[in-house]
SERO-4910 file (N, C-alpha, C, O; in steps of 0.05 Angstrom, whole numbers):
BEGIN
 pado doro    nc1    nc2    nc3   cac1   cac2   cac3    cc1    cc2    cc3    oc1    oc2    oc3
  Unk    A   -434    -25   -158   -438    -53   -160   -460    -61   -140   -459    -53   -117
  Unk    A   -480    -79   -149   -500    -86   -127   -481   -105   -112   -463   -119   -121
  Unk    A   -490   -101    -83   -490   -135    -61   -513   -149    -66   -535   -139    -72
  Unk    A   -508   -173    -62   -525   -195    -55   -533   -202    -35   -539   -226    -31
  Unk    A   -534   -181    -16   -554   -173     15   -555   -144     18   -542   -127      4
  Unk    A   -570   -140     35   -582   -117     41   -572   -108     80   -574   -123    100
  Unk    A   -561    -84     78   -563    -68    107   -577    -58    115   -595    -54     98
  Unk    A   -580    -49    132   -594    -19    137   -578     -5    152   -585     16    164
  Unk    A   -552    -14    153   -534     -1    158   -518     20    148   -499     11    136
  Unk    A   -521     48    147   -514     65    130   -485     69    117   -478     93    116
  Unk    A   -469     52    108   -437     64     98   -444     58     74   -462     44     65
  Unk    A   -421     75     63   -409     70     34   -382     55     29   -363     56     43
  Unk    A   -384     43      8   -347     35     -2   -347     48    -28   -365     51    -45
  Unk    A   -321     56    -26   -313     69    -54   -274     62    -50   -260     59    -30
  Unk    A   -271     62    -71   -243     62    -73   -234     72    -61   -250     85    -47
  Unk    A   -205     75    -52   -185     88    -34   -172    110    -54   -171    104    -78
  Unk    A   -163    133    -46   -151    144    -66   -117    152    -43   -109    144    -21
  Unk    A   -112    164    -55    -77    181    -50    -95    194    -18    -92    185      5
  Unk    A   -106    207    -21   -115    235     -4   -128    212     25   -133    219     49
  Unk    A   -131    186     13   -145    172     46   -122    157     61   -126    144     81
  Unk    A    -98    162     47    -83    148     69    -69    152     97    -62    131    107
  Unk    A    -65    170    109    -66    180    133    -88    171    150    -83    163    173
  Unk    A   -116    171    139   -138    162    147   -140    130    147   -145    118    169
  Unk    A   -136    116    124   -119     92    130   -105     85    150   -119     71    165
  Unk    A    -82     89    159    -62     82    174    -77     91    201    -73     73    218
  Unk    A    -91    109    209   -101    109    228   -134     88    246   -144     83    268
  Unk    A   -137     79    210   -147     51    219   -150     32    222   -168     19    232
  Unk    A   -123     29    207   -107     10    218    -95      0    244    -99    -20    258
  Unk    A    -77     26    247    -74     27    272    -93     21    297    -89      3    314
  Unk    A   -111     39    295   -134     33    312   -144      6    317   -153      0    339
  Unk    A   -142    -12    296   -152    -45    292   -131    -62    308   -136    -81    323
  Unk    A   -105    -50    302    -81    -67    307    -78    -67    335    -65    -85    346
  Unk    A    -91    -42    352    -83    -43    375   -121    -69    389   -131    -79    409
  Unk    A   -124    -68    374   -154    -91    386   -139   -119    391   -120   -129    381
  Unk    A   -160   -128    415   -146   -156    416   -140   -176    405   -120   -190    410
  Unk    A   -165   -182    381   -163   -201    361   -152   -195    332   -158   -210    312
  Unk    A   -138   -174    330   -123   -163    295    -93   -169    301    -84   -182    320
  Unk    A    -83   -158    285    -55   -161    280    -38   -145    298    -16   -139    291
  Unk    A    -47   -138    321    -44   -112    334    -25   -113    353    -23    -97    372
  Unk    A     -5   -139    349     23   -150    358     38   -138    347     57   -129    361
  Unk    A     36   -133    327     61   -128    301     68   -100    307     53    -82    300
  Unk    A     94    -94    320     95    -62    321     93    -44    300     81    -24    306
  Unk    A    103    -47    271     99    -38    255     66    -14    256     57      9    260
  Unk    A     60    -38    249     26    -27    242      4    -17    275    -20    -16    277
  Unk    A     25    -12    295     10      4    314     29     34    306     32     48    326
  Unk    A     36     39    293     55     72    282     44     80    257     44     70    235
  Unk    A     34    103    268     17    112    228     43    111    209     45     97    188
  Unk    A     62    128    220     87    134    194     88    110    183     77    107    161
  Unk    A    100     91    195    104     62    185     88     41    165     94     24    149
  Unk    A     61     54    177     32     45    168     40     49    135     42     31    119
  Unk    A     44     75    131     41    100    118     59     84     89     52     78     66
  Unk    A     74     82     98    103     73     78     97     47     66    102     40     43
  Unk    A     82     30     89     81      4     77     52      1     54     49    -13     35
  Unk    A     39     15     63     17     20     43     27     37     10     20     35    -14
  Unk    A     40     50     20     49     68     -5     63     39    -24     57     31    -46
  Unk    A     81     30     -7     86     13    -29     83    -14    -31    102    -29    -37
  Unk    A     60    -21    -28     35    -35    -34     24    -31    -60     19    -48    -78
  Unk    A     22      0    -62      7     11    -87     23      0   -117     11     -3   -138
  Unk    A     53     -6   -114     66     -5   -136     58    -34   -152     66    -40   -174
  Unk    A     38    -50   -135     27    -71   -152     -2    -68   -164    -16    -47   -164
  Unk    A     -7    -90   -171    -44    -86   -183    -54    -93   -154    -51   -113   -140
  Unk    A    -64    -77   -151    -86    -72   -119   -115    -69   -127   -124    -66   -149
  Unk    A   -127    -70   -107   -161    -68   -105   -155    -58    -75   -150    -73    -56
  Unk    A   -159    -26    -75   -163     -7    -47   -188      0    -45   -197     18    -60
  Unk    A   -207    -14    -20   -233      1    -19   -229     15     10   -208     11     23
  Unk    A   -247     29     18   -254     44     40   -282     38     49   -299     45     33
  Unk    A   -287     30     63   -321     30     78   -320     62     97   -303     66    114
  Unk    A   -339     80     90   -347    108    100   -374    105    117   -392     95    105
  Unk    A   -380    113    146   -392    128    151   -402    150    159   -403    153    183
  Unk    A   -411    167    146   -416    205    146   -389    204    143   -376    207    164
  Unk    A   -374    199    118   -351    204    103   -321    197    123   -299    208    120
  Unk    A   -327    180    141   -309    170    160   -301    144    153   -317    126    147
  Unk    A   -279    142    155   -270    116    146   -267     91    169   -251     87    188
  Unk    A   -289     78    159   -289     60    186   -287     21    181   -293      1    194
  Unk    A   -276     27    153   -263     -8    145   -250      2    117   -257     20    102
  Unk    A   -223    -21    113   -220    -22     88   -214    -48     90   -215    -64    109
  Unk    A   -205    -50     62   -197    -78     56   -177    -70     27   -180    -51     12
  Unk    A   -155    -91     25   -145    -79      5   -131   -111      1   -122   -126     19
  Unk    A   -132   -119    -39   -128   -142    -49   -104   -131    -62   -106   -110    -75
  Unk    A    -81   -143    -59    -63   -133    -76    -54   -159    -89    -46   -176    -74
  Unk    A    -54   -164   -112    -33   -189   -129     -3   -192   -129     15   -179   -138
  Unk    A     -7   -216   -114     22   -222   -111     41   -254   -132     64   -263   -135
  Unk    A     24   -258   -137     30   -292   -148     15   -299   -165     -9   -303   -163
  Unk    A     31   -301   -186     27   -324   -214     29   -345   -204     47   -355   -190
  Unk    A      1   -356   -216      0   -384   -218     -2   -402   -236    -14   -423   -233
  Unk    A     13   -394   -258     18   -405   -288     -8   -402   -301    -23   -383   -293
  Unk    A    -16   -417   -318    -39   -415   -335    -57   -413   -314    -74   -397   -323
  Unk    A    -64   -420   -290    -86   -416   -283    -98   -388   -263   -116   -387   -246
  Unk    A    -84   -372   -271    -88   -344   -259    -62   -332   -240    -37   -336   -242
  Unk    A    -76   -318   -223    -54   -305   -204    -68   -310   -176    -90   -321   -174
  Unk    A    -56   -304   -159    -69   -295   -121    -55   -269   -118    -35   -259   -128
  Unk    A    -83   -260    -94    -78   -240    -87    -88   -242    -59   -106   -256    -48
  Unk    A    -71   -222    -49    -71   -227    -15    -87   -207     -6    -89   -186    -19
  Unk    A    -97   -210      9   -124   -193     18   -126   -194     50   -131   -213     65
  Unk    A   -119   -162     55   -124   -158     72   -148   -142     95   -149   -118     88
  Unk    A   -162   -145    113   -184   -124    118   -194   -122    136   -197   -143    148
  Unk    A   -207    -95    151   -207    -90    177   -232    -73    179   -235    -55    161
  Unk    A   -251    -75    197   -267    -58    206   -268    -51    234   -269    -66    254
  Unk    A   -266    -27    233   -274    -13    263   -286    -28    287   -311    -29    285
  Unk    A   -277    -39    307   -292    -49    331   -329    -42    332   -344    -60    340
  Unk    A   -336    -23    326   -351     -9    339   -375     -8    305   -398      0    302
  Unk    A   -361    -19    291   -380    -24    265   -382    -49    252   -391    -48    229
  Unk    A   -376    -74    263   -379   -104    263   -402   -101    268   -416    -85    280
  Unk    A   -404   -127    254   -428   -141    255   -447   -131    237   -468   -144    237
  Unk    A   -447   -111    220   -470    -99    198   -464    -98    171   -468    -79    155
  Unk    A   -452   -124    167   -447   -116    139   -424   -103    126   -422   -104    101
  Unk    A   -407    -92    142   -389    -84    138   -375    -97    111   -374    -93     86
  Unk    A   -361   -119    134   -346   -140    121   -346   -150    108   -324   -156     98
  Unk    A   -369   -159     98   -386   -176     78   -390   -156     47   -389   -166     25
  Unk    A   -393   -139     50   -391   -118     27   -369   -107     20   -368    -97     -2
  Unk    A   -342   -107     42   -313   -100     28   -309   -132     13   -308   -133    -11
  Unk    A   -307   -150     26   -292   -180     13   -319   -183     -4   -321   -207     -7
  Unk    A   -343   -169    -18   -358   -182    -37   -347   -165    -66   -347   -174    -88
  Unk    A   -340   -138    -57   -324   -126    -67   -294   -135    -83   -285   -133   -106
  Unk    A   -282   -147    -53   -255   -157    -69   -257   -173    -85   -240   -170   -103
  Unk    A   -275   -200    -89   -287   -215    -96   -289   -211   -130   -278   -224   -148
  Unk    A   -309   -189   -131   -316   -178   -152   -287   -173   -177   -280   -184   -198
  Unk    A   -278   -149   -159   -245   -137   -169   -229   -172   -184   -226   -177   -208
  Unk    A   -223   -187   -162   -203   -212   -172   -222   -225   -201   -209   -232   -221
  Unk    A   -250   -228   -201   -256   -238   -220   -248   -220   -243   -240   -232   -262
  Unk    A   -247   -193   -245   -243   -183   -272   -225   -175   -270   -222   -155   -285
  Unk    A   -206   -182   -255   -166   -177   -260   -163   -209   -262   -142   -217   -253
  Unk    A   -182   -228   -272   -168   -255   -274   -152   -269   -254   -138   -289   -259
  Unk    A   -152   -258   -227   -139   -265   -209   -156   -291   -197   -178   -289   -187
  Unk    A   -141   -316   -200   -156   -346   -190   -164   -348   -164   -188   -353   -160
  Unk    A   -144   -345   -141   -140   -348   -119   -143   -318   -102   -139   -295   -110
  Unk    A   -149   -325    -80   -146   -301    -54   -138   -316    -29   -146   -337    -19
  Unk    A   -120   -302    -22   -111   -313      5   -108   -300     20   -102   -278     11
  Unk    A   -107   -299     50   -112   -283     73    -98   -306     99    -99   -331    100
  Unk    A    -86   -286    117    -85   -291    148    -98   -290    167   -111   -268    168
  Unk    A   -102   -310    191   -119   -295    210   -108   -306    233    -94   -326    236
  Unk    A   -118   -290    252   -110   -304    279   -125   -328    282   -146   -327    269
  Unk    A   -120   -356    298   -135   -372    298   -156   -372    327   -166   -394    331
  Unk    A   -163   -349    348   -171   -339    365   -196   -325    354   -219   -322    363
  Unk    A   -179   -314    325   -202   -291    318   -227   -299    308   -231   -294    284
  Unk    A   -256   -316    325   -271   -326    314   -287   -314    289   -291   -322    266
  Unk    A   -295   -289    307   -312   -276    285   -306   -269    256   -324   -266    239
  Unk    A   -276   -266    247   -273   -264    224   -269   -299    209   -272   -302    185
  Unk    A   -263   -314    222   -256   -351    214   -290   -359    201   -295   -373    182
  Unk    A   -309   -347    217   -336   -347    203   -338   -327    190   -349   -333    169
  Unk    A   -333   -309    191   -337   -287    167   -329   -297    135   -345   -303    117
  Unk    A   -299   -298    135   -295   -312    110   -295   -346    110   -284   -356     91
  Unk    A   -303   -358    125   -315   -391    116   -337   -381     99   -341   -388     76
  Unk    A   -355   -363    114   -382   -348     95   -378   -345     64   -396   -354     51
  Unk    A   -356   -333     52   -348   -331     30   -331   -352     12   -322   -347    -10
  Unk    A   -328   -377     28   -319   -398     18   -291   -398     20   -280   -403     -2
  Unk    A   -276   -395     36   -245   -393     37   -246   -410     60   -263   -410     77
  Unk    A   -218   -430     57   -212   -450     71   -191   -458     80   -173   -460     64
  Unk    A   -186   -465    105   -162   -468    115   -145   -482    101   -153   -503     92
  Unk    A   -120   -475     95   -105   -489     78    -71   -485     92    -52   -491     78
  Unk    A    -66   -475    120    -48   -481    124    -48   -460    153    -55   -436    154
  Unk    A    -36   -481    180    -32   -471    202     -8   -467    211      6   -487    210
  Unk    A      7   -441    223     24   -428    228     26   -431    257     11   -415    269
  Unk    A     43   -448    276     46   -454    297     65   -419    305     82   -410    289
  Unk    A     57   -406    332     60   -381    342     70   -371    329     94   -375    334
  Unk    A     65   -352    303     60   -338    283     78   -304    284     97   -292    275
  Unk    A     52   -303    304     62   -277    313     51   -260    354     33   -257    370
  Unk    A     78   -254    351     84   -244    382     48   -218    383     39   -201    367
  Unk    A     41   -227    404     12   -215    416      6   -210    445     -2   -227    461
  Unk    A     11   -184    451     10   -182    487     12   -206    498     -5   -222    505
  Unk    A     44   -208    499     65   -221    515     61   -253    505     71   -270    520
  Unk    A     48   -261    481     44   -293    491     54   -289    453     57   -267    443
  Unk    A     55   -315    439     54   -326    413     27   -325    412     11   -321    430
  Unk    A     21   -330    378     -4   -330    373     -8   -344    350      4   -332    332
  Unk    A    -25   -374    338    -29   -385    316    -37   -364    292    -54   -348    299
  Unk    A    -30   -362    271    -43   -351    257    -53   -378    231    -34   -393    224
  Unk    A    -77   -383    220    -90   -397    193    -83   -381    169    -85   -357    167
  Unk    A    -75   -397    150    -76   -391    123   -105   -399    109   -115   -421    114
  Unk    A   -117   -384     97   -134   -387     89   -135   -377     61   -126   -355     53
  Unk    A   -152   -402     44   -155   -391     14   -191   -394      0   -212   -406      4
  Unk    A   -182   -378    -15   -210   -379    -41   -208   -386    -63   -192   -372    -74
  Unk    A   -218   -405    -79   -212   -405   -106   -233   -389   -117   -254   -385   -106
  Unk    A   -225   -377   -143   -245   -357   -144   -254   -364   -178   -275   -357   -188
  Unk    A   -233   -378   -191   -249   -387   -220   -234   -418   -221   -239   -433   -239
***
């Protein structure tokens, strides 16, 4: 699929398959323990755990990509459908993460142009996502893509030792 910008940043995305999830969970993990991710949540600082909850993730209609560099997995993002919305489509929750150390190039912008893509031709209306409300860089990331705050979560979730707001944020997508 073409993007509608250009990097010169060298990764690939390609689907996720069975064989990348260990690799997954590990960067996940890796994200979760950063200051601004989800990296409160004990769950998702434990690969095993990681591991299980992804597996059954899969048992819905998903969109699993991987961002690779030199075949290293260094972002994914993964849309899974969760909600009918009567005649006018479904949502799907979308989650996604890149490597500390590979922000800022496009990354991001090419997994969610990706997910983007996927919800239009699974008829899925809506995308919705969480974020910390601290976490600037991603609150501009997807404002970029047109998703909008649509609902604030007073201390959300527990984050080296303090509460933490998390935003609801949505897309309409047809």
């Amino acid at each position: 699929m073409s993007l509608p910008f250009y990097s010169e940043y060298p990764f690939v995305i390609r689907p996720a398959t069975t064989n990348d999830l260990t690799d997954i969970a590990y960067v996940i993990t890796r994200i979760a323990r950063e200051e601004n991710s989800l990296g409160a949540e004990p769950m998702l600082t434990q690969e095993p755990a990681t591991i299980t909850m992804l597996e059954k993730m899969r048992e819905r209609p998903h969109c699993w990509l991987v961002a690779l560099v030199d075949n290293k997995i260094i972002g994914i993002a993964c849309a899974v459908k969760f909600f009918e919305t009567g005649n006018s489509g479904s949502t799907a929750v979308l989650g996604i993460g890149v490597l500390k150390e590979h922000r800022n190039r496009s990354v991001g912008s090419a997994l969610i142009h990706r997910v983007i893509e996927w919800c239009i031709s699974n008829n899925i209306s809506k995308i919705r996502l969480t974020v910390w409300e601290h976490n600037n860089a991603a609150l501009q990331l997807y404002k970029k893509f047109g998703f909008k705050p649509v609902q604030k979560k007073k201390t959300a979730f527990p984050a080296k030792g303090c509460l933490v707001d998390e935003i609801i944020m949505e897309k309409q997508i047809v």
